[in-house]
C-alpha positions in Angstrom: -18.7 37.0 7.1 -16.9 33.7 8.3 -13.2 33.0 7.4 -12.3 29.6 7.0 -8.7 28.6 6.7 -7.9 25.5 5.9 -4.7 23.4 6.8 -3.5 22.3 3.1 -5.0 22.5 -0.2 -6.6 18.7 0.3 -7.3 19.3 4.0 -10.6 17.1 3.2 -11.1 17.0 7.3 -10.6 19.9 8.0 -13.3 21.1 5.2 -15.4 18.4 6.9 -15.2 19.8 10.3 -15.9 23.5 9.6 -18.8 22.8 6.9 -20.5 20.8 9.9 -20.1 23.4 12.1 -21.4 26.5 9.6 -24.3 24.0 8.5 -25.5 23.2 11.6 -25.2 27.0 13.0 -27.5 28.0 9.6 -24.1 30.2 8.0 -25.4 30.4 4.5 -22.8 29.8 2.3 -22.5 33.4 0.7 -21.4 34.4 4.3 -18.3 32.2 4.0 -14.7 33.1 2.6 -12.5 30.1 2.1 -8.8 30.0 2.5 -5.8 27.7 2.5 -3.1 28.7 4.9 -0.3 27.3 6.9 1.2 27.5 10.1 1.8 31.8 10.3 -1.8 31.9 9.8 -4.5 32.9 12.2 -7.0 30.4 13.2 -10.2 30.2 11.1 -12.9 33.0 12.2 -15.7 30.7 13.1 -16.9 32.9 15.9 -19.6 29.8 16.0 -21.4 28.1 19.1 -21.3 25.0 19.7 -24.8 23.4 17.7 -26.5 20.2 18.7 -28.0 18.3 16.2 -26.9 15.9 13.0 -27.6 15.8 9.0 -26.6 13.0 6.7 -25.7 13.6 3.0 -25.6 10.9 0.2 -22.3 8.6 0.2 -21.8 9.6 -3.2 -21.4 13.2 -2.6 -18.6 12.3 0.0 -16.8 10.5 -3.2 -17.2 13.3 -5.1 -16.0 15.8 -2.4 -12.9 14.0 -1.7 -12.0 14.1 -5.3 -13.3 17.4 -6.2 -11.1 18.8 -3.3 -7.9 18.0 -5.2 -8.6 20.4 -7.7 -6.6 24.1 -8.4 -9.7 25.9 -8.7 -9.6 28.1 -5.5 -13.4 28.2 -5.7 -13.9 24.6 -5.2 -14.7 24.9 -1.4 -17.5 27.5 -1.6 -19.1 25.0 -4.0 -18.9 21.7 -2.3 -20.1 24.0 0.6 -22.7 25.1 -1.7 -24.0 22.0 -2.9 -23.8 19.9 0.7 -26.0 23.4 1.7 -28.6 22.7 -0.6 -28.1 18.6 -0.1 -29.7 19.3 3.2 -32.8 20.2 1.6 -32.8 18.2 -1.9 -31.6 14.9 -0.9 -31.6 13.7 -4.8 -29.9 16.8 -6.2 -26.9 15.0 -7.3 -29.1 13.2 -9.7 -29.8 16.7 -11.2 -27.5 16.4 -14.8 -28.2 19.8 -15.6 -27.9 21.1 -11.8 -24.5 24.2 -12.7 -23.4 22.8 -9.1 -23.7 19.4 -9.7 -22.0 19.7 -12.8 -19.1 21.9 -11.8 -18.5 19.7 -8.9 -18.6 16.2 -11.4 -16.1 18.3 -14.1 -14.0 18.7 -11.7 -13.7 15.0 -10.1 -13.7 14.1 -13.1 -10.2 16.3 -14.0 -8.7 15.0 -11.0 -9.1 11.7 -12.3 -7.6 11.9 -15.5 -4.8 14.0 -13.6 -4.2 10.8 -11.5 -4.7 8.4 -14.3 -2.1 10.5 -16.3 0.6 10.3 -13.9 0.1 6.7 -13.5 0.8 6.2 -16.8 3.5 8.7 -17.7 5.6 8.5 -14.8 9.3 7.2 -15.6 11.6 6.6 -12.6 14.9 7.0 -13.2 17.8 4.7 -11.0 20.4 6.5 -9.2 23.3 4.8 -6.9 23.5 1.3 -7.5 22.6 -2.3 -5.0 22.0 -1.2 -1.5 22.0 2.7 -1.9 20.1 2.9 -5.3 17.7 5.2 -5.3 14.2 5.9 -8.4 13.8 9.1 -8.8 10.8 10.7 -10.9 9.7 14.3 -11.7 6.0 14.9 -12.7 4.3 18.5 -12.8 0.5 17.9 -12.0 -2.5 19.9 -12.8 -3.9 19.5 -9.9 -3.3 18.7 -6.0 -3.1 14.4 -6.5 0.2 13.6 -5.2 -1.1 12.3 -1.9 -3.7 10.4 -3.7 -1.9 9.0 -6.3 1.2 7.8 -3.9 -0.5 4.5 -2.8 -0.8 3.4 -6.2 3.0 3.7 -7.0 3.9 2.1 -3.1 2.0 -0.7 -4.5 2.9 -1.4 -8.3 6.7 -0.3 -6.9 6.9 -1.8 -3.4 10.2 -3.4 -3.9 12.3 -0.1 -4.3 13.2 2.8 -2.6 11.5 6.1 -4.8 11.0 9.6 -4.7 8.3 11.4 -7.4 9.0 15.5 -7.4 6.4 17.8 -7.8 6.4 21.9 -7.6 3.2 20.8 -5.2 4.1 18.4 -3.2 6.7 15.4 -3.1 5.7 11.4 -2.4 9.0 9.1 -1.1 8.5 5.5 -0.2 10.9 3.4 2.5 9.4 0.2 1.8 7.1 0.6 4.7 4.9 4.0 4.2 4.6 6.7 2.1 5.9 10.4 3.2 4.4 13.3 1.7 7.0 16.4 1.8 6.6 19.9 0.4 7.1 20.6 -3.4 10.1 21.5 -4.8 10.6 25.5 -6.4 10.7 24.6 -10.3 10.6 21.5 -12.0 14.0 20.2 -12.4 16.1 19.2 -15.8 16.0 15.5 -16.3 19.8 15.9 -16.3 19.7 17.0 -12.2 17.0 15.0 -10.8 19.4 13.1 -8.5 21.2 17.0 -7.1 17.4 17.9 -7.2 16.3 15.4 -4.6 19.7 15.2 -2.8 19.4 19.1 -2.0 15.7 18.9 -1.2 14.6 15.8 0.0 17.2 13.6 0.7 17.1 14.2 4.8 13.9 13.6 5.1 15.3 9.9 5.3 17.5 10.4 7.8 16.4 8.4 10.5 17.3 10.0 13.5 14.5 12.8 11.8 12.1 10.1 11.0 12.2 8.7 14.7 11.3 12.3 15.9 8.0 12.4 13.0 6.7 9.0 14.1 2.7 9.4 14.4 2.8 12.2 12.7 0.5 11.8 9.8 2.1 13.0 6.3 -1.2 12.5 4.2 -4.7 11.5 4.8 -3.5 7.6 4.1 0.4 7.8 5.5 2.6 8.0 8.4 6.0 8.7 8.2 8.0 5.5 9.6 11.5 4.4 10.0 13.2 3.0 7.4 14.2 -0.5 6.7 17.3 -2.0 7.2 19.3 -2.7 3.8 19.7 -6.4 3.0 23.3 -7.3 4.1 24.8 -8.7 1.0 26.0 -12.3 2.0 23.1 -13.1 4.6 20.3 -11.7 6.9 21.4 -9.5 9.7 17.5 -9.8 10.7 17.3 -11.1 14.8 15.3 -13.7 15.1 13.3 -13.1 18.3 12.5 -16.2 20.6 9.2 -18.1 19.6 7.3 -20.9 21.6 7.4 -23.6 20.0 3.7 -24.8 19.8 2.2 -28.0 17.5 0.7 -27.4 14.8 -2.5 -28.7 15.3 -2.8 -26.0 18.1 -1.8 -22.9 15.9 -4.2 -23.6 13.3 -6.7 -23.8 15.7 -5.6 -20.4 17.3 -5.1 -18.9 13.7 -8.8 -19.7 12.7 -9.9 -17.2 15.2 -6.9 -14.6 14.5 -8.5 -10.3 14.5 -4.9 -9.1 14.2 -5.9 -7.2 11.0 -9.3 -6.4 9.3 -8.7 -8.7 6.1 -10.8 -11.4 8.3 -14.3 -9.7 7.9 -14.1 -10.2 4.1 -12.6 -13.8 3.9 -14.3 -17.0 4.5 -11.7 -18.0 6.6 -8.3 -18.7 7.7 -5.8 -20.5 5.3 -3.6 -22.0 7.6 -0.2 -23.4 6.6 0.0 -27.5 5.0 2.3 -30.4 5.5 4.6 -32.3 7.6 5.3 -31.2 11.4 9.4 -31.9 10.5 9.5 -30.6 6.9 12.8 -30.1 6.1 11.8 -27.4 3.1 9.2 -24.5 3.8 7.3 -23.0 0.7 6.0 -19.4 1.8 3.3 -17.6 -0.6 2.0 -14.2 -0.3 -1.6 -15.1 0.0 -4.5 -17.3 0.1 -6.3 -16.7 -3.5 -10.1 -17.3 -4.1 -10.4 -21.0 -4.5 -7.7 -21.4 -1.3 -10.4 -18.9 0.5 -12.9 -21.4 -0.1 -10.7 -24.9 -0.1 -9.3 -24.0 3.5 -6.0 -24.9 1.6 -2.8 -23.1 0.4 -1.7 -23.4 -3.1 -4.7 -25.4 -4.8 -5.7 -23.1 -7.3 -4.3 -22.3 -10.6 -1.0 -20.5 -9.3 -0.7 -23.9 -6.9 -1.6 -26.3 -10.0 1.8 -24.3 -11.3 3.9 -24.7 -8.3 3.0 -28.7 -8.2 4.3 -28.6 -11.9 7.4 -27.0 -11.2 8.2 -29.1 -7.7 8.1 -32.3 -9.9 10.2 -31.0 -12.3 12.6 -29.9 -9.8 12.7 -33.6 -8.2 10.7 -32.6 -5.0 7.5 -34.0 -3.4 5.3 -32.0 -2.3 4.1 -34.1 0.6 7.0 -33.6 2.1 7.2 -30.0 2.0 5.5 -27.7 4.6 3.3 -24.7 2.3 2.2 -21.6 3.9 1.8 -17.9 3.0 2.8 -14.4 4.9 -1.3 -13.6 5.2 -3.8 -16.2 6.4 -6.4 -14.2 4.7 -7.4 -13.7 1.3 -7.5 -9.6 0.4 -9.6 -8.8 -2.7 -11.6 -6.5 -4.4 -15.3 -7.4 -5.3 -16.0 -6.8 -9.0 -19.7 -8.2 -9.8 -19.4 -11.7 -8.4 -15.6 -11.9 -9.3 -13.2 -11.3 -6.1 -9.9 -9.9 -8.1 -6.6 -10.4 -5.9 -5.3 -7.5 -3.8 -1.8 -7.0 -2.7 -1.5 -7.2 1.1 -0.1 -4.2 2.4 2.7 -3.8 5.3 0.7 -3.6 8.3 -1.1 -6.0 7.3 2.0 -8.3 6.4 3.3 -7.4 10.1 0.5 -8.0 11.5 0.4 -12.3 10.2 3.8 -12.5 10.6 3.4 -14.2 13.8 1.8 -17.3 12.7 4.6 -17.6 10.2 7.8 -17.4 12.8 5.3 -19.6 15.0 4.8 -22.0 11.7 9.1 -21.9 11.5 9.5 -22.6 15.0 7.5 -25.7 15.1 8.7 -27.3 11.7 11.7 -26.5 12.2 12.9 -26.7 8.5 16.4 -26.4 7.0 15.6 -24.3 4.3 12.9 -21.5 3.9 12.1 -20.2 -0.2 10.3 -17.2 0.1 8.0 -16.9 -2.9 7.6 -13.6 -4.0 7.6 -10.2 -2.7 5.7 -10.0 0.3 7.1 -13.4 1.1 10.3 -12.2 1.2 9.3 -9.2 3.5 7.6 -11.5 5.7 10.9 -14.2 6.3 13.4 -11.3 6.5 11.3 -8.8 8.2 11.8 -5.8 5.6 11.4 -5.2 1.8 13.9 -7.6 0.0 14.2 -7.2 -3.9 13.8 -10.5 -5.5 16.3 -10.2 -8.6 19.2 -8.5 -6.6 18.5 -12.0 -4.0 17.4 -14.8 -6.3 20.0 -18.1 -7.2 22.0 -17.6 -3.5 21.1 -19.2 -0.3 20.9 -16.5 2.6 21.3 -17.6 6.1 19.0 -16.6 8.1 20.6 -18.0 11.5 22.5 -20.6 12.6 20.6 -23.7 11.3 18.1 -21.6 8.8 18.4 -20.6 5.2 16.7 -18.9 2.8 15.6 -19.0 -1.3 14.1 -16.2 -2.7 12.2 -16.7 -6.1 9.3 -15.2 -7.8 5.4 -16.5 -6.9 4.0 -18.8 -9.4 0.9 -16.5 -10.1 3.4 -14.1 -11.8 4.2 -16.8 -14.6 0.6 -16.7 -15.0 0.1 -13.0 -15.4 3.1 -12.8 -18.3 1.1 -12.7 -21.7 4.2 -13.4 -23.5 4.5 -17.2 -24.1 8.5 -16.9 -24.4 8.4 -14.9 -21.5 6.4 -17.5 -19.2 8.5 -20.5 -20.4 11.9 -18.6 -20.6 10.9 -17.4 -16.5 9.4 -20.7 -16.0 12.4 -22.5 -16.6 14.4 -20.0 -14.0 11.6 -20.9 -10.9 12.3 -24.6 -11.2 16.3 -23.7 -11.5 15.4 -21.7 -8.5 13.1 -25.2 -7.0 16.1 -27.8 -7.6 18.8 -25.2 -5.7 16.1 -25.9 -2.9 16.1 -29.5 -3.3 
């Protein structure tokens, strides 16, 4: 009998590694106990040599393992063992409906989806502290093991505040850079003490002397714990400005087109450089090129740039004399049929364009930058920046710069309300003739 312990209860690698090594040394999967231990536990009994040799099993089952993994039952490794086992041998068993395995396995993907789905949807933060030190706080008891999944979708929908979501299983906290996964908490708390709940079990984990010491470290399957960003002074940006060449810009858009800093260039058609005048004295930054940019070559000529040319002659500003850009070159998207929906660009990703954009800066040379959006505003100031606490003021961000913030056009777009859009429309071209 082999005794396999396993890091965590979603240790998915770990799982991996030791079902290649039992398959591949013939350990049928009756000789095989499962366990989930920690750090006082005893390394697995493999007691296995070292086998040559490969097998491949169908893409889907991987899917289905990953999610199946997440689930309570305790018996859910000996049957993704189980069916991989017999995948070996039956390449098209997962098309079996009325296979017990197959059907155990899918019931139980399929609970961890709902699980996920369910949090998404109940979750209620609640807002603790006030400006720079507020802090969203939420408490969720799952059925099964999804925090780590279900953090991304939160970082994203929420990526413009600090939050922490409490579980007896596990806890997800975002800095406005990555998601940390931390251990549960005992019992779920009383709405009433969810701030003395995370204060006396989480709150250190942000210290960042201790998040220094944790870098590379992974937290989760998807995170890394990371420093902290710096809170948004409240007059103006404390953000250095680090020297930049000063090149034309003719030559950067001929560098950009050939830019690999991040993956989002294997999907795109190609690089959406910045438009307009070489001395612009107002810069327009976006958060992305959409699908009709992606194809045009051009920022801001699809429908969300149809509303910004709306609003800019409204506000008394032409917009051949302003200089148009966005924080990623590249468009990001998911493919649904022949449709490519948006997809929000994530930090690294942000980071890693941000170098055509202080290159863009130094060469135009403008006096006032207006950040569109969130990811914009990461981008200019170099850390999450919320855009209602920082909208209507002008923010310096040195000695001959300063800054707007205001919303991105494509969110008018997005607000079915028709009072809402023209009530918020109104406030972006308020927000357009402060810039002029």
């Amino acid at each position: 009998m082999h005794l396999i312990i396993l890091d965590h209860e979603t240790d998915f690698d770990g799982w991996r590694r030791a079902t290649r090594a039992l398959a591949l040394n013939g350990v049928q999967p009756s000789e095989v106990t499962w366990r989930v231990g920690g750090a006082s536990e005893p390394p697995s009994d493999m007691a296995l040599e070292t086998a040559d040799g490969t097998f491949s099993v169908p893409a889907k089952f991987v899917e289905l393992a990953k999610r199946a993994i997440a689930h309570r039952d305790p018996d859910r490794f000996a049957l993704l063992y189980r069916l991989l086992w017999r995948l070996r041998s039956h390449h098209d068993l997962l098309m079996a409906a009325d296979d017990p395995d197959v059907v155990e396995a899918s019931h139980m993907a399929d609970a961890v989806e709902r699980d996920i789905r369910t949090m998404q949807l109940q979750l209620r933060f609640r807002e603790f502290g006030r400006e720079q030190k507020a802090r969203f706080i939420a408490c969720f008891k799952p059925e099964h093991h999804i925090v780590a999944a279900a953090a991304p979708f939160f970082a994203n929908r929420y990526a413009d505040m600090p939050w922490s979501i409490l579980t007896p299983d596990a806890c997800a906290h975002w800095d406005g850079y990555a998601v940390t996964i931390t251990p549960g908490i005992p019992e779920m708390p009383d709405p009433s003490r969810l701030e003395e709940t995370w204060l006396r079990y989480c709150a250190d984990i942000f210290n960042p002397a201790q998040l220094r010491t944790a870098l590379g470290q992974a937290a989760a399957d998807h995170s890394r714990n990371l420093p902290p960003a710096p809170a948004i002074d409240s007059q103006e940006s404390s953000m250095p400005r680090k020297a930049v060449s000063r090149d034309s810009l003719t030559n950067l858009r001929a560098e950009a087109a050939d830019c690999r800093a991040c993956p989002l260039w294997k999907d795109a058609t190609q690089t959406v450089f910045g438009e307009g005048p070489s001395r612009a004295p107002l810069m327009l930054v976006g958060e992305q090129p959409g699908d009709k940019e992606d194809l045009a070559g051009k920022p801001f000529v699809g429908p969300a740039g149809n509303m910004l040319d709306r609003a800019l002659e409204e506000a008394g500003i032409d917009r051949k004399k302003v200089y148009v850009t966005n924080a990623v070159k590249h468009f990001k998207f998911w493919p649904r049929g022949k449709i490519r929906l948006h997809q929000k660009p994530s930090t690294p990703e942000i980071k890693a364009c941000r170098q055509w954009y202080e290159r863009e800066l130094a060469a135009v040379q403008p006096s006032l930058v207006v950040a569109m959006g969130a990811t914009a505003a990461q981008c200019v100031f170099g850390k999450i920046t919320p855009i209602n606490k920082n909208r209507g003021r002008l923010i310096t961000l040195d000695h001959t710069i300063q800054a707007l913030v205001t919303v991105h056009p494509s969110y008018l777009l997005r607000l079915p309300d028709e009072d809402a859009k023209a009530r918020e429309y109104r406030r972006f071209v308020d927000d357009l003739r402060l810039a002029a």
